[in-house]
C-alpha positions as CSV (number, residue, x, y, z in Angstrom):
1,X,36.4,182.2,183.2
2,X,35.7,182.2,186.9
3,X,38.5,182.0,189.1
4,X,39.2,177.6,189.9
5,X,39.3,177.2,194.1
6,X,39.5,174.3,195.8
7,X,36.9,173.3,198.4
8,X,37.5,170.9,201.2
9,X,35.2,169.6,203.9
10,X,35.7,172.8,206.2
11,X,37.7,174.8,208.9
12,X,37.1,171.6,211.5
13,X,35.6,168.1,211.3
14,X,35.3,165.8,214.4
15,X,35.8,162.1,213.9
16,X,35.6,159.3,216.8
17,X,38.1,157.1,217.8
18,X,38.4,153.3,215.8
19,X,35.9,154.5,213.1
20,X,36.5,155.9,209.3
21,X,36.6,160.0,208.5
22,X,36.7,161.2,205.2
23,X,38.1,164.2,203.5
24,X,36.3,164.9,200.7
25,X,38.0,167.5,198.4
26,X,36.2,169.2,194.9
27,X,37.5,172.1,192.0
28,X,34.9,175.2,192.1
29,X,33.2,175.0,189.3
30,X,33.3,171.7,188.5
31,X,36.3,170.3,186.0
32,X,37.9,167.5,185.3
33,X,40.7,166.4,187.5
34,X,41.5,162.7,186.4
35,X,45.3,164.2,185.0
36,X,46.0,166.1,188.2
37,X,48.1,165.8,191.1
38,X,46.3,165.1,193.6
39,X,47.9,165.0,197.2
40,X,46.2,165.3,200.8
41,X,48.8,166.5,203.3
42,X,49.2,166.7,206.9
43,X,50.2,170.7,208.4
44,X,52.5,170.7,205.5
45,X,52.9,169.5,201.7
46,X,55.7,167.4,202.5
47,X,53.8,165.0,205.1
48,X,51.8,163.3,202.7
49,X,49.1,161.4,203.6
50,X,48.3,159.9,200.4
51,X,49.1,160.8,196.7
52,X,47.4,160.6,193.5
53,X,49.1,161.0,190.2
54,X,49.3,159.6,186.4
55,X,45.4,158.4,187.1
56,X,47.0,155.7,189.7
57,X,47.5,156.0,193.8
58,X,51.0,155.9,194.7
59,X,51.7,155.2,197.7
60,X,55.6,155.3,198.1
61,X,55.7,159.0,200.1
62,X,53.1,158.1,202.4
63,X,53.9,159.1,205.9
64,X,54.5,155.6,208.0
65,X,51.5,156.0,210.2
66,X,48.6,155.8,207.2
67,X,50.2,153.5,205.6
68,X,47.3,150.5,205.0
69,X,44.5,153.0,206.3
70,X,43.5,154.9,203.6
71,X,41.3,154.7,201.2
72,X,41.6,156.8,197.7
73,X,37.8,156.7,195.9
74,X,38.1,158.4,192.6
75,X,34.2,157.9,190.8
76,X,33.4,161.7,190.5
77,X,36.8,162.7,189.7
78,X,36.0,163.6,185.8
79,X,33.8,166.5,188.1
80,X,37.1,167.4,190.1
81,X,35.8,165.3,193.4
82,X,37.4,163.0,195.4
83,X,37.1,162.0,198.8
84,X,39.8,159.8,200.9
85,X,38.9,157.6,203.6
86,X,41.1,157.0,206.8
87,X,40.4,154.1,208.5
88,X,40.5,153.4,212.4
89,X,40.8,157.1,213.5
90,X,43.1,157.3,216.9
91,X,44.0,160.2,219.1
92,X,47.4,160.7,217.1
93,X,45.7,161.5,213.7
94,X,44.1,164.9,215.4
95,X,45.7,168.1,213.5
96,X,45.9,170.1,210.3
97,X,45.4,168.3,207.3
98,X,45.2,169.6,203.8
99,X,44.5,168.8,200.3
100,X,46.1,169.8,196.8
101,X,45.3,169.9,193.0
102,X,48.1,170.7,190.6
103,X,48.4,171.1,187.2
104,X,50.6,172.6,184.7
105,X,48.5,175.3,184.9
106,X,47.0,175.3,188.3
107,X,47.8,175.2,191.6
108,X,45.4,175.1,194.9
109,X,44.6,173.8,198.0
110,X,42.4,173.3,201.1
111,X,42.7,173.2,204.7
112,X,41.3,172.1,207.8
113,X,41.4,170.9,211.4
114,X,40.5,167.2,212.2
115,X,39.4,166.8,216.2
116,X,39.4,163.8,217.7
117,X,36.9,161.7,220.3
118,X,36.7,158.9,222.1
119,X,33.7,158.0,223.8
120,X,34.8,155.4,225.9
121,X,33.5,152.2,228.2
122,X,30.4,152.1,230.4
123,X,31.7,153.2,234.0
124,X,31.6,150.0,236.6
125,X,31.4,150.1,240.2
126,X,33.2,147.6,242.2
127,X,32.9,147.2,246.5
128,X,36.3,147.5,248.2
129,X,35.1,146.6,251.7
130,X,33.9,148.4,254.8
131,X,35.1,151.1,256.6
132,X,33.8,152.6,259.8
133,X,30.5,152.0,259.0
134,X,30.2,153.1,254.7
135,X,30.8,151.4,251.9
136,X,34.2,152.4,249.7
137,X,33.6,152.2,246.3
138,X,35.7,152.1,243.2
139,X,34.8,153.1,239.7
140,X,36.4,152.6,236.6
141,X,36.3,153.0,232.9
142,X,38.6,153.1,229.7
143,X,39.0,153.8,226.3
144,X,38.6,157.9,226.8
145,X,39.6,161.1,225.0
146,X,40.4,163.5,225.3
147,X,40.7,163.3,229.4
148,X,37.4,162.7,230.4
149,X,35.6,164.6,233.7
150,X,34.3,162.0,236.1
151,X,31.8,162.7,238.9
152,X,30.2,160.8,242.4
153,X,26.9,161.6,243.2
154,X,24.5,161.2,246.2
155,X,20.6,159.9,245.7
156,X,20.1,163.9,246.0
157,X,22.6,164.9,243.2
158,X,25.1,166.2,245.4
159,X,28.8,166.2,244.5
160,X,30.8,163.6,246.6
161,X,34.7,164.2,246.9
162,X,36.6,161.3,245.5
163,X,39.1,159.7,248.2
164,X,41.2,158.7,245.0
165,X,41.5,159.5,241.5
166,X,43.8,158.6,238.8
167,X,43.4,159.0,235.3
168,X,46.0,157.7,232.9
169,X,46.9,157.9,229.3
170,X,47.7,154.8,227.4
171,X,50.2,154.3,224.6
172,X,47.5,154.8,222.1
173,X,46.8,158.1,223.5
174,X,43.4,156.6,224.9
175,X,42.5,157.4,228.8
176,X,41.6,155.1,231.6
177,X,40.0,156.1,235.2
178,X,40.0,154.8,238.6
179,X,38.4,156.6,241.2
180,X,37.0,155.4,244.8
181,X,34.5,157.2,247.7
182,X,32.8,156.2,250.6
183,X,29.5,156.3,250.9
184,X,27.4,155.7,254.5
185,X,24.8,153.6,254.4
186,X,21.6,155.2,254.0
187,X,17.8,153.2,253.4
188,X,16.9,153.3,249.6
189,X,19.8,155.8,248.8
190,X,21.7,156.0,245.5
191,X,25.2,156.5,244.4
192,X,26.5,157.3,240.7
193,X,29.4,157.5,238.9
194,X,29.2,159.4,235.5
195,X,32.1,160.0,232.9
196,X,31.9,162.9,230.1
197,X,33.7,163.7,226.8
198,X,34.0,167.4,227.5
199,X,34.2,167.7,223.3
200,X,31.6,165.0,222.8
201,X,29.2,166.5,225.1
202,X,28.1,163.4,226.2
203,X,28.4,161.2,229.4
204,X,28.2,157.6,230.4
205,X,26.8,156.9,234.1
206,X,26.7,153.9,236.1
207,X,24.1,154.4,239.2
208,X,24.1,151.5,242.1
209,X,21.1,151.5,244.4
210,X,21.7,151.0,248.2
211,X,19.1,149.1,249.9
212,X,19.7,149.8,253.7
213,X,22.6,149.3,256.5
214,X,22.0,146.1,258.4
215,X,23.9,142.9,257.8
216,X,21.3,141.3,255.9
217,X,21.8,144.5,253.3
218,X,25.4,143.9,253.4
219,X,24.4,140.0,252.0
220,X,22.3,141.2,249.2
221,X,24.8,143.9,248.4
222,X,27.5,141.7,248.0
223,X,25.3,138.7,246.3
224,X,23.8,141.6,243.5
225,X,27.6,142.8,243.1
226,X,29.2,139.3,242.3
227,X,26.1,138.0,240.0
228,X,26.0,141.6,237.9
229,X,28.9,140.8,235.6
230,X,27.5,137.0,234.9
231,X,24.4,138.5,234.0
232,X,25.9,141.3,231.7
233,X,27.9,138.3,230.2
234,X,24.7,136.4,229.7
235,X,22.9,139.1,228.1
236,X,25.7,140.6,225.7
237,X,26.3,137.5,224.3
238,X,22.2,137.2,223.4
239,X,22.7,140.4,222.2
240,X,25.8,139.9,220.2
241,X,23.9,136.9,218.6
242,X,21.0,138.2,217.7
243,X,22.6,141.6,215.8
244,X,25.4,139.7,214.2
245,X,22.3,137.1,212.9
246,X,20.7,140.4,211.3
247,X,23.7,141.4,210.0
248,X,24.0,139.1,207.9
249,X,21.6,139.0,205.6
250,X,20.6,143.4,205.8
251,X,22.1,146.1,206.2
252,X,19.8,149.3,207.6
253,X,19.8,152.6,205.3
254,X,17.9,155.1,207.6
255,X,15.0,152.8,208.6
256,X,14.6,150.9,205.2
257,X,16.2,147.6,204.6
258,X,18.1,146.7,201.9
259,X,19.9,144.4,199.9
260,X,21.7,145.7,197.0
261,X,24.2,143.9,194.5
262,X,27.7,145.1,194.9
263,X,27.4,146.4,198.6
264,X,27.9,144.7,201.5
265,X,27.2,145.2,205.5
266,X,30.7,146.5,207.6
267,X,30.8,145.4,211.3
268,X,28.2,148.3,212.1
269,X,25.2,146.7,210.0
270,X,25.6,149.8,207.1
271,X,25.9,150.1,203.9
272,X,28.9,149.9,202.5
273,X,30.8,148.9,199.2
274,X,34.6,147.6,198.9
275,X,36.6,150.6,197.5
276,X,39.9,148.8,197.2
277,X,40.4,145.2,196.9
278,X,43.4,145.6,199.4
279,X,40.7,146.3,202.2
280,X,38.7,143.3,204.0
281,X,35.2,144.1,204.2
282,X,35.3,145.0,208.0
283,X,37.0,148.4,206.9
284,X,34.2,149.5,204.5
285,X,33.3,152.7,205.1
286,X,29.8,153.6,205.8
287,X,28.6,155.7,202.6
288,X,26.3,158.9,203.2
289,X,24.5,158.4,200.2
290,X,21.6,160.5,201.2
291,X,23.4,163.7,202.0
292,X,25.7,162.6,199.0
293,X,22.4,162.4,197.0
294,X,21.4,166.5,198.4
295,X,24.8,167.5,197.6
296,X,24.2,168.0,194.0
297,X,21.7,170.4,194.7
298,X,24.1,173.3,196.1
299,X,23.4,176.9,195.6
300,X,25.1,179.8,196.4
301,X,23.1,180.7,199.6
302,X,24.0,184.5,200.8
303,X,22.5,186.7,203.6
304,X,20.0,189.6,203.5
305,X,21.3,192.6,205.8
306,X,17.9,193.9,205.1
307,X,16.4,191.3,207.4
308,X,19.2,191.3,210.4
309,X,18.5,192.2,214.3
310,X,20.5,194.8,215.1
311,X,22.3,192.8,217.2
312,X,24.4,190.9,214.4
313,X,26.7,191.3,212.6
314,X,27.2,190.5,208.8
315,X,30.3,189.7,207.1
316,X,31.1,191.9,203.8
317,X,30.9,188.6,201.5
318,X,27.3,188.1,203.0
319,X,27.9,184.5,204.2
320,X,28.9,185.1,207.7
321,X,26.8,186.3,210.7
322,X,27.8,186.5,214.4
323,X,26.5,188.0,217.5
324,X,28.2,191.5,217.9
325,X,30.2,191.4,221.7
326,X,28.0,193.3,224.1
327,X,24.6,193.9,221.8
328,X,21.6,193.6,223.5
329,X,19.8,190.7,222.4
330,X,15.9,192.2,222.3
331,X,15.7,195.6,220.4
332,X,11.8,196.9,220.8
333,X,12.6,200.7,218.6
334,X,13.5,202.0,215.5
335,X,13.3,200.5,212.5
336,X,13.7,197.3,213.0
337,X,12.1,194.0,211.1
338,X,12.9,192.3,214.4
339,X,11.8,193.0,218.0
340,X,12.6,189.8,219.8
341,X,14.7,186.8,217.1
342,X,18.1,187.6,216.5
343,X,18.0,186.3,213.3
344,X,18.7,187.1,209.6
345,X,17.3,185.4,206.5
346,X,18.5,184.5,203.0
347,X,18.5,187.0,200.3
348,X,17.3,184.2,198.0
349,X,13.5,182.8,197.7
350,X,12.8,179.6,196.7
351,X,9.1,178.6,196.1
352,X,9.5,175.3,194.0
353,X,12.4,172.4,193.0
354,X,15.7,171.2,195.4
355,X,18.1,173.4,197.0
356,X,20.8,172.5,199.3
357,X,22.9,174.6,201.3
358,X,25.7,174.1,204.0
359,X,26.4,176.0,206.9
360,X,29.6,175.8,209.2
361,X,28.6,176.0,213.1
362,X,31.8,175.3,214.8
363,X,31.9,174.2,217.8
364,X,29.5,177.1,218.7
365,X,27.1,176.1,221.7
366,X,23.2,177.5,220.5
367,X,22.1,178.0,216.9
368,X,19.4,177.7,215.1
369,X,19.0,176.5,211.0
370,X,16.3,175.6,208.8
371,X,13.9,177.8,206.5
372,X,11.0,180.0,207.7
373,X,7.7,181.4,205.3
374,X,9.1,185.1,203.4
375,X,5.6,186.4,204.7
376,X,5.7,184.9,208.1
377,X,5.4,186.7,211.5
378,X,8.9,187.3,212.8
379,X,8.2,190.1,215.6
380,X,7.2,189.2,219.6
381,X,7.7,186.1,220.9
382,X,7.1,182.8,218.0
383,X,7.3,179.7,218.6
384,X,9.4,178.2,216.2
385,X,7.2,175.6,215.0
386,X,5.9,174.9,211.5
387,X,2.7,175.6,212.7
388,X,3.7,179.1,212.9
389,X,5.9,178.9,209.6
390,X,9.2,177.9,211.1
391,X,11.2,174.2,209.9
392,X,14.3,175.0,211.8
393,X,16.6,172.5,214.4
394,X,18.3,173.9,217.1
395,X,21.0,173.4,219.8
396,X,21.5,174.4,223.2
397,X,24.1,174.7,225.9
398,X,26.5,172.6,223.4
399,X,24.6,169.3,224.3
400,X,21.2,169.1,223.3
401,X,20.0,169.3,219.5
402,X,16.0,169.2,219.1
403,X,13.4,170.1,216.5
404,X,9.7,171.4,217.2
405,X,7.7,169.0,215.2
406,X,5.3,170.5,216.7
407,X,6.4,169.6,220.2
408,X,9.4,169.7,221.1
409,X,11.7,166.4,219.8
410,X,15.5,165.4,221.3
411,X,17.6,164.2,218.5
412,X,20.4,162.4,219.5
413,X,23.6,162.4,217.1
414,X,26.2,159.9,216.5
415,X,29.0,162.9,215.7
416,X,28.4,166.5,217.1
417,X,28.1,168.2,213.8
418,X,30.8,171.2,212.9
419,X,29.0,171.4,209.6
420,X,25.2,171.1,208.7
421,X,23.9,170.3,205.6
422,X,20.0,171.3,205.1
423,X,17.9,169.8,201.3
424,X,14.4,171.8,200.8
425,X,12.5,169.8,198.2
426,X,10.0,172.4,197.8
427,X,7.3,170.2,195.8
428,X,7.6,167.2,198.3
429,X,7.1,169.4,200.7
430,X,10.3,168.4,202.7
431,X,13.2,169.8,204.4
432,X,15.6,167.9,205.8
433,X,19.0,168.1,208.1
434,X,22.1,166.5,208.1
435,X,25.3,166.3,210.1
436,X,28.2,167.0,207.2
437,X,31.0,165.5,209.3
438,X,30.0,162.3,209.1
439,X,27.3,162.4,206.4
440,X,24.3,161.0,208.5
441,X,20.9,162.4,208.1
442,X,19.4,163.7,211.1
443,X,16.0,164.9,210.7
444,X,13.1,165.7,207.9
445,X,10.1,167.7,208.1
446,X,7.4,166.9,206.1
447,X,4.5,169.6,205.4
448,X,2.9,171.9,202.9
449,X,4.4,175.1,201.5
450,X,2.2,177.7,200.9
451,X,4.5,180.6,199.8
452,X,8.4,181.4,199.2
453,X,10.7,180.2,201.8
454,X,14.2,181.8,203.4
455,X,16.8,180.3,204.8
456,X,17.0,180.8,208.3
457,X,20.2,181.5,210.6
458,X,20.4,182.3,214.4
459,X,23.3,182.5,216.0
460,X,21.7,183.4,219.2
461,X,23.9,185.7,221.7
462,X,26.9,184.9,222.8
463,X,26.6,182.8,226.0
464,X,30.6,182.9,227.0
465,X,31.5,180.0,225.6
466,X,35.3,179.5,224.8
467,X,34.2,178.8,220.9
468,X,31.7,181.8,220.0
469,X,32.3,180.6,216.1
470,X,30.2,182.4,213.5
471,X,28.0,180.6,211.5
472,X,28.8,180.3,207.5
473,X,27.5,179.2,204.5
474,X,29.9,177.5,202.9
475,X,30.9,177.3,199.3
476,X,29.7,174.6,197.2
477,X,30.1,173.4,193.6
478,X,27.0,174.7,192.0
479,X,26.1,172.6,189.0
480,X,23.1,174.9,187.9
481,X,19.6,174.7,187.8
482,X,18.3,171.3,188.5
483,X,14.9,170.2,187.0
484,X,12.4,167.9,188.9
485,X,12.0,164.8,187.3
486,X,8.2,163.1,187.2
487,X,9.8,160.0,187.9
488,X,12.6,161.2,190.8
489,X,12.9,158.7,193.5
490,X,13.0,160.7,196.6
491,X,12.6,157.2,199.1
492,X,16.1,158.4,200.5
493,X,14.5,161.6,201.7
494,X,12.0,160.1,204.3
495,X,12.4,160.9,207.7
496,X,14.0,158.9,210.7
497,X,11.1,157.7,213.2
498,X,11.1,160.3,215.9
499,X,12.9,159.7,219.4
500,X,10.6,158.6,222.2
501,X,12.2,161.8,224.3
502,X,9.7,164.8,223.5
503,X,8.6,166.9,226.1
504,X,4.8,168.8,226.2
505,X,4.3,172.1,227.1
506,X,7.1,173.5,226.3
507,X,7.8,177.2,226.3
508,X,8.1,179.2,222.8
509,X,12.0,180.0,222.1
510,X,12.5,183.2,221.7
């Protein structure tokens, strides 16, 4: 009998501030775990976050702090999953959590690290008066974390000192900004004030145009200034009307609108069903049913060392693969498959049904993932395009995630993914991407296959970030073989509409 582990959702996940995470725990291979102890723990055993036992949820050891914000959903138990949803995420919840299965003859568990973002308030800019001939300006914004980096620029993107700056954290462990500068006068100038999430990777920016220096400006300045909140009023509460009108009668799965018995919208317009009557239906949790839906499609994904640049490095258990510290990253002698991608392939082949495979990616700041053609060209410099036999998305410099479809396509994510989840439905001709940590599909590239396809990993070299993670595959329940149906419904597996940001001409990766 093969050895029983216990599979959570990762080493890290990375949930945002007010909204629901879930830690979804299985048995490898799949058993039944209705008569188990089931307990999810925070750093230690003892700190339990919520208990199942005797086929009920008790809730009587429950640490103080979750107490009313969790959510135990048991429907795939009898297969040894369960998931637990912990609603309104704050900064305090960040740290080690855990998850158990005991038995009278078994005993196992899983842990992880649950990272914590806040991605607060638009930035606003406020005058504070005249002085010496500029204009002091103040900037604020709330609802941060962790402590956010703020920034004044000039219409030429130059850095402008701050005359004051205070940035303070609030009981809930949120932060809030204040910072003021001066700015002289200038004609048809700009000034900006941008906030980042240094772990979201993303920034908020408010920019105020300055039309010239003479009284008369100083009029229009002050007139635009005092009628700018009325008119955000105005159009927020248009807004506000118009979304909360839709919301109630559909609720938006991808781009398809639906109405199905049983489910209901959350505040957020998605799909959702009540878990537990003890929950109003504001705290539904959004359910990933298409990367729920690919998940029972795992197989054991390992890598070739055959097909590695020499500038990688492979773990022993062939599911690891990292850039070695130092290698060169283009290797033009020798034996190698490679000349220019520092990349290495799957040793498995797939050339017809559903396969779905997950890979860990950290908080690592350039990858790439996908699937590339066994027979395809992988020396010189390729574009990574699937006219050139390449279905892979990418990241870069920790902020921007893409796909070549075939030009070049931004994809902007909810979540900054530490896990990926990738479904090849080799006679639908469709491979598609999604972001694990909150179970929201990203991307899906439709085509033809013409041969047996690899999975595709690419660490790319190590560009001194502080989080050079590896990438792995990580282990799933495989259930076996799965056999295409005639009648399969794959509607959940269409594609999102592309972003409008895609830029032509762009160079081939290498």
């Amino acid at each position: 009998m093969d050895e029983v582990k216990v599979l959570g959702p990762g080493e890290s996940m990375l949930a945002l501030v007010g909204e629901t995470v879930e830690f979804q725990c299985h048995l490898s291979p799949y058993q039944d775990a209705e008569h188990m102890e089931i307990r999810w723990f925070r750093t230690q055993v003892s700190n339990v976050v919520y208990l199942y036992q005797k086929q009920q949820g008790l809730s009587d050891p429950q640490m103080p702090e979750f107490r009313n914000r969790t959510i135990f959903e048991a429907n795939d138990i009898i297969d040894g999953s369960v998931t637990l949803h912990i609603l309104s995420v704050t900064p305090s919840d960040e740290g080690q959590y855990g998850c158990r299965f005991l038995s009278h003859d078994f005993s196992g568990e899983a842990m992880w690290e649950l990272e914590v973002a806040g991605l607060g308030s638009d930035p606003l800019i406020s005058l504070e008066g005249f002085n010496e001939g500029g204009i002091r300006l103040r900037c604020s914004s709330s609802g941060w974390y962790p402590k956010p980096k703020v920034q004044w620029r000039d219409h030429q993107g130059h850095c402008l000192p701050p005359e004051s700056e205070a940035i303070i954290q609030n009981a809930q462990g949120l932060f809030s900004l204040n910072t003021s500068v001066t700015v002289q006068g200038g004609a048809h100038s700009n000034v900006s004030c941008s906030v980042q999430n240094p772990l979201l990777a993303q920034k908020k920016e408010f920019v105020l145009r300055i039309a010239g220096r003479t009284s008369p400006w100083k009029k229009a300045f002050l007139g635009t200034l005092a009628a700018l909140p009325l008119s955000l009023a105005v159009l927020t509460i248009l807004a506000l009307q118009y979304f909360y009108k839709k919301r109630k009668t559909d609720c938006t799965v991808g781009l398809e609108k639906v109405r199905r018995p049983g489910w209901r919208c959350n505040q957020k317009g998605r799909l959702g069903r009540q878990l537990d009557k003890g929950f109003p239906e504001s705290h539904t949790p959004a359910i990933g049913h298409e990367w729920r839906a690919a998940q029972q499609y795992a197989v054991d994904v390992t890598l070739d060392p055959t097909t590695a640049h020499l500038s990688l490095e492979i773990s022993d258990d062939l599911k690891s693969v990292s850039s070695r510290p130092g290698a060169p990253s283009l290797v033009v002698h020798g034996p190698q498959r490679f000349s220019e991608q520092t990349c290495v392939l799957s040793r498995e082949r797939f050339c017809s049904g559903r396969h779905y495979w997950e890979v860990h990616v950290g908080r690592r700041s350039r990858w790439f993932l996908g699937a590339c053609l066994e027979s395809v060209e992988r020396s010189g410099s390729v574009r990574l395009s699937p006219a050139a036999g390449y279905w892979v998305m990418g990241l870069w410099n920790s902020c921007e995630y893409f796909v070549l479809d075939p030009q070049r396509v931004a994809l902007t994510l909810r979540v900054p993914p530490r896990r990926m989840g990738i479904l090849l439905d080799y006679e639908a001709g469709k491979l598609s991407f999604f972001n694990a940590s909150d179970g929201s599909h990203i991307f899906t590239f439709t085509d033809t296959f013409s041969g047996a396809l690899c999975a595709y990993f690419r660490p790319r070299a190590h560009d001194g970030s502080e989080h050079p993670d590896p990438l792995t595959i990580c282990s799933l329940p495989v259930r076996g073989p799965h056999v295409l149906e005639e009648d399969d419904n794959d509607n959940w597996l269409q594609p999102y509409e592309p972003f409008d940001t895609a830029w032509a001409g762009d160079e081939a990766l290498s």
